[in-house]
C-alpha positions in Angstrom: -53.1 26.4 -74.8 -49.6 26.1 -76.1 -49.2 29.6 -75.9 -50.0 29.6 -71.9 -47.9 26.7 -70.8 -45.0 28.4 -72.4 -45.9 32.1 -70.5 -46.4 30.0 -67.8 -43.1 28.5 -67.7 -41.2 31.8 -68.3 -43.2 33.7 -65.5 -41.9 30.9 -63.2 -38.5 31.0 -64.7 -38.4 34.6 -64.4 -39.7 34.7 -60.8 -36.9 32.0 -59.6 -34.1 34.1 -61.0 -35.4 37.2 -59.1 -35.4 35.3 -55.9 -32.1 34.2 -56.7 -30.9 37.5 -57.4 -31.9 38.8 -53.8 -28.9 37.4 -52.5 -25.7 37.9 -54.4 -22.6 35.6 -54.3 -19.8 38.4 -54.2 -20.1 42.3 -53.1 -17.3 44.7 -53.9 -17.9 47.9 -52.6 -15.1 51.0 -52.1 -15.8 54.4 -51.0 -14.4 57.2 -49.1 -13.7 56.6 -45.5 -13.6 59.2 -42.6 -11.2 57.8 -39.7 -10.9 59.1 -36.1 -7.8 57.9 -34.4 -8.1 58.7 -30.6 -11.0 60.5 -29.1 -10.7 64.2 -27.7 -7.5 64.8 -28.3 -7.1 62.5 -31.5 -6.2 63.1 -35.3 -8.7 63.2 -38.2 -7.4 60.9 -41.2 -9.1 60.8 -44.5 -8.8 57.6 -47.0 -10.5 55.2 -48.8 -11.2 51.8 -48.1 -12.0 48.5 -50.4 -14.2 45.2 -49.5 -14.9 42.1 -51.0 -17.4 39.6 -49.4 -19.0 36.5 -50.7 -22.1 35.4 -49.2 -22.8 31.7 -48.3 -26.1 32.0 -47.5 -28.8 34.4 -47.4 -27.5 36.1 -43.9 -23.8 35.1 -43.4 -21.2 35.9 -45.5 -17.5 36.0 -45.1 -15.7 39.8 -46.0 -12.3 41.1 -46.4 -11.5 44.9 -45.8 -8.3 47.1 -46.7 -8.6 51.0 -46.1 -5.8 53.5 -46.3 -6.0 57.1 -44.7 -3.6 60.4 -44.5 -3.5 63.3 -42.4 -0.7 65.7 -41.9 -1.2 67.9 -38.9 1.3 70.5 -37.4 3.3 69.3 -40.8 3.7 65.2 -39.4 2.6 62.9 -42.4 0.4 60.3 -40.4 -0.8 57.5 -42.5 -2.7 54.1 -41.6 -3.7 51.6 -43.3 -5.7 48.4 -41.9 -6.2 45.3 -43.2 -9.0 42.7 -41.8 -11.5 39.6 -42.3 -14.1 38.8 -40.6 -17.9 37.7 -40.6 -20.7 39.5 -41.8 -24.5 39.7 -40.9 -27.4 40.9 -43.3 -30.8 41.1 -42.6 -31.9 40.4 -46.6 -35.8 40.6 -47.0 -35.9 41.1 -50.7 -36.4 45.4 -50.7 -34.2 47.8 -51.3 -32.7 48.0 -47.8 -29.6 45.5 -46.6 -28.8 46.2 -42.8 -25.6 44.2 -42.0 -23.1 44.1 -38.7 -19.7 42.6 -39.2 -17.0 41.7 -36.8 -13.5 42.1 -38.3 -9.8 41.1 -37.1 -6.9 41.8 -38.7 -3.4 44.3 -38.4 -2.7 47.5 -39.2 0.1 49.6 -40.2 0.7 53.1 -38.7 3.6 55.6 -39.8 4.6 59.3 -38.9 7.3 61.2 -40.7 8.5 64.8 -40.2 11.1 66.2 -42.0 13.3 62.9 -43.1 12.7 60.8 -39.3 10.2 58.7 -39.4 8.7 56.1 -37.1 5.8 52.6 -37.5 4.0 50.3 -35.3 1.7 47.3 -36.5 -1.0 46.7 -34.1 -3.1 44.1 -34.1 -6.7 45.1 -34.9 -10.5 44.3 -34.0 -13.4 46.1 -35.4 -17.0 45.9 -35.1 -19.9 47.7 -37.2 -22.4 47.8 -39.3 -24.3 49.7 -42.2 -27.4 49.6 -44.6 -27.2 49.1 -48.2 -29.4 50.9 -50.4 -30.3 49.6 -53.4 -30.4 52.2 -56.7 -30.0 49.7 -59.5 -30.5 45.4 -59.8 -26.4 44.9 -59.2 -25.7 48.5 -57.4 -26.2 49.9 -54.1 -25.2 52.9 -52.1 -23.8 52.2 -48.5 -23.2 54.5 -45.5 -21.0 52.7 -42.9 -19.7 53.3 -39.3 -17.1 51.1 -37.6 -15.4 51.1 -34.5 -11.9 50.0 -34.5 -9.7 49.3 -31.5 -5.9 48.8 -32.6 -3.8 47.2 -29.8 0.0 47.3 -29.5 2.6 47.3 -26.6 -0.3 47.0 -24.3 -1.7 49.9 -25.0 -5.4 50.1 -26.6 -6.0 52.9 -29.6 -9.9 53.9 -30.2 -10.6 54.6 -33.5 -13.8 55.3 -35.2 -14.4 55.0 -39.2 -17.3 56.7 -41.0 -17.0 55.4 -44.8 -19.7 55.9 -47.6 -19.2 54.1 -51.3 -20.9 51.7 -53.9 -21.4 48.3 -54.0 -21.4 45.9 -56.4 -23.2 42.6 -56.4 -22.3 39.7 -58.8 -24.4 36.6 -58.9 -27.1 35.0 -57.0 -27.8 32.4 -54.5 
């Protein structure tokens, strides 16, 4: 009888810590990110981009996102970088699959050089998206991403739109 109370206990013990485990404290993901400045007649950048989120409940969490892209068409060195916070929404239901939406604000920094000139503007930024992450291990997933950005600046709007795929990382568990 011994023997089952203690099985007992460890089943239960075991099965708390999974719950737990279906929503992690902190994500880190980076991946390679495809970013569309301007629509017909825009540029094609290609970058990377890093996020860190921790996750106060079991749908809301807060992130931070950093992602730097290059191009150099006709020979102009164009590169960007953004930098941005914002909410985050996931739809956990304990599978494999995490859909999420975030709304982000933030800045970013845009140059152009060609041969020594070189010019910058810092407009302020607002993006809104979402993605799925898929899970392939207890602590790892794989997540495809698309964002819209909008990156205002002297009155002017700039369109943007940012395709990214990476890993994630999940630490904890609430």
């Amino acid at each position: 009888m011994t023997i089952m109370k203690w099985a007992l206990a460890g089943m239960l013990l075991m099965a708390g810590s999974t719950f737990a485990q279906e929503t992690p404290k902190a994500e880190i993901s980076a991946g390679y990110s495809y970013l569309r400045l301007g629509g017909s007649g825009g540029v094609n950048q290609n970058g990377g981009s890093f996020s860190v989120a921790g996750n106060l409940n079991r749908w809301f969490g807060i992130v931070g996102d950093v992602g730097f892209y290059h191009s150099a068409p006709f020979g102009v060195g164009l590169n960007t970088t953004t930098y941005m916070a914002g909410p985050r929404f996931s739809a956990r239901s304990g599978n494999k699959v995490t859909p999420f939406v975030q709304v982000l604000f933030g800045g970013a920094h845009l140059t152009a050089g060609f041969n020594g000139a070189s010019a910058s503007v810092n407009p302020f930024v607002l993006s809104a998206g979402g993605g799925v992450d898929l899970k392939v291990a207890p602590h790892v997933a794989f997540r495809p991403q698309v964002d819209y950005i909008a990156m205002r600046s002297s009155g002017q709007t700039g369109n943007a739109v940012r395709a990214s795929f990476g890993i994630v990382f999940r630490f904890g568990g609430r």
